[in-house]
C-alpha positions in Angstrom: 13.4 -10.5 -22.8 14.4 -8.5 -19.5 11.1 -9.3 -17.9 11.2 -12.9 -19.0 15.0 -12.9 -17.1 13.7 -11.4 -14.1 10.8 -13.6 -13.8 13.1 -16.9 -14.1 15.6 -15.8 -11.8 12.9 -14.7 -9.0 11.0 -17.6 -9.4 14.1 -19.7 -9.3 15.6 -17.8 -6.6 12.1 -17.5 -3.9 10.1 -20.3 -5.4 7.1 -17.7 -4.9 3.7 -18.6 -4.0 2.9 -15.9 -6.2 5.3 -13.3 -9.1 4.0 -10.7 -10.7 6.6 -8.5 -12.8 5.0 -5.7 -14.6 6.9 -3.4 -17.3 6.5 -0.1 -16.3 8.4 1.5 -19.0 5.8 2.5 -21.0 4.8 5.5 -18.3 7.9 6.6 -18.5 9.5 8.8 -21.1 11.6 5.7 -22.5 11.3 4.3 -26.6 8.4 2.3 -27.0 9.0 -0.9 -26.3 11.9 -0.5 -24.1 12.5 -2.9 -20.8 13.7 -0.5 -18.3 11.6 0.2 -15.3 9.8 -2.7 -13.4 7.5 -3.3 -10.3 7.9 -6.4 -8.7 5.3 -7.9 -6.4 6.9 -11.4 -4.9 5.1 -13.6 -2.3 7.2 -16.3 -0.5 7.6 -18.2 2.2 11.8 -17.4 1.8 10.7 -14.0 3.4 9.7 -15.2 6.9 11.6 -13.8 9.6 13.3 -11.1 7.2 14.0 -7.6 7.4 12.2 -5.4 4.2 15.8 -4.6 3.9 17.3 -8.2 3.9 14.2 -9.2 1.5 15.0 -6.1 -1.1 18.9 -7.2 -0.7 18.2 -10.1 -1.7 16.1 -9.8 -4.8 18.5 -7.1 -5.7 21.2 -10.3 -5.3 18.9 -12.3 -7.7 18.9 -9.7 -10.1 22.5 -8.1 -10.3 23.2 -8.4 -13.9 20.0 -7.1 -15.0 20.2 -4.4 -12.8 23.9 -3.3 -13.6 22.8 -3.3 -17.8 19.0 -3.1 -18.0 17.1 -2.1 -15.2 16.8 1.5 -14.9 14.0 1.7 -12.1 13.0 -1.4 -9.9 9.8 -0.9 -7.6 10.5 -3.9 -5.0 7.2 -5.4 -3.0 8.3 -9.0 -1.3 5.6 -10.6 1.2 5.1 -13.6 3.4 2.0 -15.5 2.2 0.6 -14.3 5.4 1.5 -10.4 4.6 -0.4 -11.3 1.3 -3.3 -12.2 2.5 -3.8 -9.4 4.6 -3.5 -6.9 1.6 -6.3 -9.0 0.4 -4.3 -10.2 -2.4 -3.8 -6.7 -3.9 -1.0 -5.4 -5.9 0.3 -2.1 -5.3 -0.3 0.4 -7.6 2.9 3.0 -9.0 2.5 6.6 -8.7 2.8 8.3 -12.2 6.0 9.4 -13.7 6.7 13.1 -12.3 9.3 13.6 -15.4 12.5 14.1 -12.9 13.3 17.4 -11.4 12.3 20.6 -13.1 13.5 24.1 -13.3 10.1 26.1 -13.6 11.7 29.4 -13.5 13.4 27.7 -16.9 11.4 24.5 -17.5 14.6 22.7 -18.1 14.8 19.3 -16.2 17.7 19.3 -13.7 20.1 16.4 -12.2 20.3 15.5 -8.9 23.9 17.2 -9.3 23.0 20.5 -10.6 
């Protein structure tokens, strides 16, 4: 359902040459089947002449409901069609989950506030 919202609202938003929303959830220590954590890979013309930071701005615009209740983690890639084609078409690939910050004197995980 969350994917399937992000995916209208992007396509409706950029009109992309090319969308690709992939769930990431399941690397992540989240319930199976959860909807949380999401790479996006969006291709459109919209983008020419932008900043990355006016491009991420404004797919975080497009998104600002599902990113105030659902989103968790939101891995952002926005190309012209021209920026595309010089990564020979290729999506980027997520590192894998590190499992937050850990104590390895205790092995407890820690906050970014601790």
């Amino acid at each position: 359902m969350v994917q399937m919202n992000i995916e209208q609202k992007l396509s409706a938003a950029f009109s992309p040459i090319f969308l690709h929303v992939m769930n990431e959830s399941h690397m992540h220590n989240v319930p199976i089947g959860s909807e949380s954590h999401f790479n996006v890979t969006i291709v459109s013309e919209c983008f020419v002449s932008q900043s990355l930071l006016a491009r991420h701005c404004a797919v975080h615009q497009s998104l600002a409901e599902e990113l105030k209740n659902d989103i968790h983690a939101l891995a952002i890639h926005t190309y012209t069609e021209r920026e595309w084609h010089t990564l020979n078409n290729q999506l980027p690939v997520s590192p894998p989950c590190c499992g937050g910050f850990t104590d390895k004197r205790k092995g407890s995980k820690k906050s970014v506030s601790d």
